[in-house]
N, C-alpha and C positions, 0 to 999 in steps of 0.2 A: 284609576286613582289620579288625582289631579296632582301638579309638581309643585312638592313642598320644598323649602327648605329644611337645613337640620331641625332648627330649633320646632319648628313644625309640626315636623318627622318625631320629633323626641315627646312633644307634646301629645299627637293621636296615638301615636305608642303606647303612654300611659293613661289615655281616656281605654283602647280597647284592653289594658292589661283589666283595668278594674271593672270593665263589663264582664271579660272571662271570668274574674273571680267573682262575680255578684251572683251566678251559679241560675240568674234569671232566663237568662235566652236558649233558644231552641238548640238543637243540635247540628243545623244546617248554618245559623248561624254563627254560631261558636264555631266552625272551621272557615267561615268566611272572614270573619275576622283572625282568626289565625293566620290565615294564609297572608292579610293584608299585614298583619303585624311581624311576618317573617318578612316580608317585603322589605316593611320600613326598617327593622331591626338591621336588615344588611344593608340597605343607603345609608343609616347612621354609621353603621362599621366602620365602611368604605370613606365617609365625610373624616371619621374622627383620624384613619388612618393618612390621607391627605394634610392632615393638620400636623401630626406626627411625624411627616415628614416633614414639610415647612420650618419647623420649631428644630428638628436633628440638624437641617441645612445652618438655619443660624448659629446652632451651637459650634458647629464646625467652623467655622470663618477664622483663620488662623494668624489672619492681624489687627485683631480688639477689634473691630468695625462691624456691627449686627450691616445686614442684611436681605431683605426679604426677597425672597428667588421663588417665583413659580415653580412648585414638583410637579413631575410627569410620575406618574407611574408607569 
């Protein structure tokens, strides 16, 4: 799989959701795109949880002044 970004990611996500549900493809297929679509599903996870930190760090700044600080996880 080549390196997507989120929006990407979020996008073949929802092209293999709607191939699964089109009930057309083989059965070896349909677990190959499952598997690619578990993939992408957890780099999305991981991306939106990186933002969630980001945005927790701003909210926190305890003298009115946003922010933006690199998270590590």
């Amino acid at each position: 799989m080549k390196k997507m970004n989120f929006d990407q990611s979020l996008k073949r996500l929802e092209e293999i959701v709607e191939e699964l549900e089109s009930g057309s493809i083989s059965l070896e297929k349909s677990l190959s795109l499952f598997e690619e679509g578990v993939k992408l599903a957890l780099y999305c996870q991981d991306e939106l949880q990186k933002t969630d930190g980001k945005v927790s760090l701003l909210i926190r700044k305890m003298n009115g002044d946003l922010e933006v600080t690199d998270f590590n996880i």
